[in-house]
C-alpha positions in Angstrom: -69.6 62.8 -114.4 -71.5 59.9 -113.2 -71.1 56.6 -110.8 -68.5 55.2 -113.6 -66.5 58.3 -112.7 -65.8 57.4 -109.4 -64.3 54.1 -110.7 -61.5 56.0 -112.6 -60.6 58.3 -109.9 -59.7 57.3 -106.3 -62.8 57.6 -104.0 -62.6 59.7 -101.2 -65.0 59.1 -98.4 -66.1 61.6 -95.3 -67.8 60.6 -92.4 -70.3 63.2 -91.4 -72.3 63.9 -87.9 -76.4 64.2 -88.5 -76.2 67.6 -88.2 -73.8 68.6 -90.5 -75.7 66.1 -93.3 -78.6 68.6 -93.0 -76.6 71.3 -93.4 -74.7 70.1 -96.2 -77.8 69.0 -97.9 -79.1 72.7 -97.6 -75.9 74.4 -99.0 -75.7 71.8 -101.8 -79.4 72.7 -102.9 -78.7 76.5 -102.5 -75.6 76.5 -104.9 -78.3 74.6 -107.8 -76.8 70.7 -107.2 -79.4 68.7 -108.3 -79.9 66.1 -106.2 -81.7 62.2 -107.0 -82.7 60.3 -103.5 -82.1 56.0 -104.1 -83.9 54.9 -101.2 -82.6 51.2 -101.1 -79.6 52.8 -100.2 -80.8 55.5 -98.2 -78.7 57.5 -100.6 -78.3 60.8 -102.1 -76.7 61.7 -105.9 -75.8 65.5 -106.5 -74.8 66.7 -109.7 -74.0 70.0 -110.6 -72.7 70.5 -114.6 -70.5 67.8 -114.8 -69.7 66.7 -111.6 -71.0 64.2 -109.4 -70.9 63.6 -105.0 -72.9 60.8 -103.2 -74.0 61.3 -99.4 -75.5 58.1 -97.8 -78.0 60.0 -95.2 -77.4 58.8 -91.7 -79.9 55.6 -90.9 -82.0 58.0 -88.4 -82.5 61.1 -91.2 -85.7 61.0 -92.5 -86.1 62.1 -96.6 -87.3 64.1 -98.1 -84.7 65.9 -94.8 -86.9 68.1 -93.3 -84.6 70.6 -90.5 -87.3 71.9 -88.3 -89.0 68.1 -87.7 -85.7 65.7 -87.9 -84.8 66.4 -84.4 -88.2 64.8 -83.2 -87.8 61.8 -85.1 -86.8 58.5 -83.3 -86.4 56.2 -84.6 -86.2 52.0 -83.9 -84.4 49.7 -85.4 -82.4 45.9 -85.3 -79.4 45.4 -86.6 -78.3 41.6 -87.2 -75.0 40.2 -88.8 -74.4 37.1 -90.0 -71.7 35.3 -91.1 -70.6 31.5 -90.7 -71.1 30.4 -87.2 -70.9 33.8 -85.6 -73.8 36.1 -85.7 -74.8 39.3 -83.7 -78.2 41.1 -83.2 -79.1 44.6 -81.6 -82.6 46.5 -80.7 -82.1 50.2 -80.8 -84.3 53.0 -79.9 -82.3 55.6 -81.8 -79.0 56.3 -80.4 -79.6 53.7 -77.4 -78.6 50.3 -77.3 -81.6 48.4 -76.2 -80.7 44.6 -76.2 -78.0 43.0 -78.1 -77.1 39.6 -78.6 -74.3 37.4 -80.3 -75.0 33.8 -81.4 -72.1 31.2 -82.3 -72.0 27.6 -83.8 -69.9 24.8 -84.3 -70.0 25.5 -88.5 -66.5 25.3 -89.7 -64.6 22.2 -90.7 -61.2 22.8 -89.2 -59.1 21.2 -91.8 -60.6 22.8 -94.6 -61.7 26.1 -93.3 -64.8 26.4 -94.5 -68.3 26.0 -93.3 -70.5 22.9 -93.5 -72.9 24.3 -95.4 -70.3 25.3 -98.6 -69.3 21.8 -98.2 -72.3 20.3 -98.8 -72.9 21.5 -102.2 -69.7 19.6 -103.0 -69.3 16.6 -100.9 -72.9 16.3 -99.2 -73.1 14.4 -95.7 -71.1 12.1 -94.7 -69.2 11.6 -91.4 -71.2 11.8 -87.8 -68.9 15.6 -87.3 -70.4 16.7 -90.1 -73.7 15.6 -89.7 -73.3 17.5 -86.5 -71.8 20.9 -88.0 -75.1 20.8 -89.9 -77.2 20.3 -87.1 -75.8 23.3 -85.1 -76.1 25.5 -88.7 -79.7 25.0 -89.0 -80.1 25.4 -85.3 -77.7 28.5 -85.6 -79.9 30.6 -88.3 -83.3 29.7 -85.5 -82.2 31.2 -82.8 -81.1 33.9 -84.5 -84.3 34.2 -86.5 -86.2 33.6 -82.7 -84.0 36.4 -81.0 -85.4 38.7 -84.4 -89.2 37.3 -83.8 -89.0 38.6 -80.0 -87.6 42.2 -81.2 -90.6 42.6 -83.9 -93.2 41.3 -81.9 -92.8 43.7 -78.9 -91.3 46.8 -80.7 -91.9 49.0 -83.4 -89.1 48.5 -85.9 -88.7 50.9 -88.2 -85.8 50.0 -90.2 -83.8 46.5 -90.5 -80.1 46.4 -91.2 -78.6 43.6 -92.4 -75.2 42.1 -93.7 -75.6 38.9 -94.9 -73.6 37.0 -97.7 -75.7 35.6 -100.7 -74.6 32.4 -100.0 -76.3 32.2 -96.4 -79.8 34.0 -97.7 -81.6 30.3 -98.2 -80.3 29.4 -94.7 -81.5 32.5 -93.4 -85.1 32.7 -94.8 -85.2 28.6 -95.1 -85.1 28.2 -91.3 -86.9 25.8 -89.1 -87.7 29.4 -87.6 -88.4 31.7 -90.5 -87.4 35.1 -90.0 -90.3 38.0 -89.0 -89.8 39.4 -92.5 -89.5 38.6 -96.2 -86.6 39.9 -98.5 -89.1 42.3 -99.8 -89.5 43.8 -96.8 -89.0 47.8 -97.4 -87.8 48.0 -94.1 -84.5 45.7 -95.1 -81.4 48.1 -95.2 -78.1 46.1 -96.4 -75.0 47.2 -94.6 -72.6 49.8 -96.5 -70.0 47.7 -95.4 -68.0 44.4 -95.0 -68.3 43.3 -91.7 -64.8 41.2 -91.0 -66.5 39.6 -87.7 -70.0 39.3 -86.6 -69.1 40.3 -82.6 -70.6 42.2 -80.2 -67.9 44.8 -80.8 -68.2 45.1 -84.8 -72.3 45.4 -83.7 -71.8 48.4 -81.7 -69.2 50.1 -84.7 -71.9 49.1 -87.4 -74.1 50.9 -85.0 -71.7 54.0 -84.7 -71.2 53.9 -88.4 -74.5 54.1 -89.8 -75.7 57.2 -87.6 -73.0 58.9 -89.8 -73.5 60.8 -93.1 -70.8 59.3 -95.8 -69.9 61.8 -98.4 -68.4 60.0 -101.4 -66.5 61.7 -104.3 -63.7 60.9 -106.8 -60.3 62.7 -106.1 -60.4 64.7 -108.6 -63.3 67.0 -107.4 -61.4 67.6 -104.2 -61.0 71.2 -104.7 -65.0 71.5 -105.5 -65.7 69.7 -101.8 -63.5 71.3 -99.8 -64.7 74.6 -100.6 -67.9 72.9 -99.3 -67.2 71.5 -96.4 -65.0 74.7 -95.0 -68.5 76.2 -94.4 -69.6 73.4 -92.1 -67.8 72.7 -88.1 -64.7 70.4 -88.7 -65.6 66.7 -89.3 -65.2 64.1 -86.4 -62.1 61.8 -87.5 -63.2 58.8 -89.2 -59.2 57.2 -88.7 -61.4 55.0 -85.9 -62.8 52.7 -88.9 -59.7 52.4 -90.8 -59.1 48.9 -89.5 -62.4 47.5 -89.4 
């Protein structure tokens, strides 16, 4: 049972505290699951016979996950969003909230609902309001990329996480201001997640959400993990993410 088997079976996702990741990790390799790290999604797949789980490590658990040293890692990182017009950056020293900011632009055309920059591959410039919307865009992804600039230059910054559509990436890395990175960076850690609004509020969930564990398994191994899981403390309630 591999990754195609969760596509014929209804996923089931857990959201897990740091600690009980490590302690999960532990019990899974003392009952022989085999376990392959993917480190582009900071990700761990078990298998065990035929069956297969997934736990995405929380973004501060360090692999190989080593008990006796994680708690004395810290570890810095930026998180920015970015979607048309509305954007939102952080600086965290591990679980505290160091500087944040949240950028907005006059993007969108009103009638049609989209941004300026999707309406230039169809219709190019043309009228003075859309010569501004473009103006504000490319001014939009500088200051976002100078806010970025100022949090690598005077930190350490150990991992980047980003959520960023494909269809903004040339805006993004083709900036007047260039950002303080390339897409090759190994540092670059994409989001596990839409992100419906780039605001200071979705920032600080994303935040939340990715000091989490995220066990991910297909329904019908449901008896196999909850065997698991009743030897680890009850699981915080993820309900709080169900609408975001």
């Amino acid at each position: 049972m591999g990754q195609h088997s969760l596509k014929l079976h209804a996923v089931i996702h857990h959201l897990i505290p740091e600690n009980d990741v490590i302690r999960l990790h532990e019990l899974l390799c003392a009952r022989n699951w085999i376990g392959d790290y993917n480190a582009e999604k900071h990700q761990i797949r078990y298998e065990l016979q035929d069956c297969t789980l997934f736990l995405r490590l929380p973004l501060q658990v360090v692999y190989p996950i080593n008990p006796l040293t994680q708690s004395l890692q810290v570890l810095n990182y930026v998180l920015v969003m970015v979607e048309s017009g509305l954007a939102a950056t952080g600086y965290f020293e591990d679980s505290e909230t160091v500087h944040h900011k949240v950028f907005r632009a006059y993007m969108v055309r009103k009638k049609q609902g989209k941004s300026q920059l999707k309406h230039l591959k169809t219709k190019g410039k043309s009228r003075a309001g859309s010569r501004v919307r473009l103006a504000e865009s490319l001014q939009f992804f500088s200051e976002i990329n100078e806010q970025l600039t100022a949090y690598l230059a005077n930190n350490r910054v150990d991992k980047i996480a980003v959520s960023l559509s494909k269809t903004l990436l040339p805006y993004f890395f083709g900036a007047k201001v260039p950002p303080p990175f390339d897409k090759s960076d190994p540092r670059i850690y994409e989001i596990p997640k839409h992100i419906p609004d780039c605001n200071y509020e979705n920032l600080m969930q994303a935040h939340w959400f990715l000091r989490k564990g995220e066990l991910k398994y297909p329904s019908a191994l449901s008896s196999t993990v909850d065997q698991l899981l009743t030897q680890l403390r009850p699981m915080e309630d993820d309900n709080e993410l169900d609408d975001w």
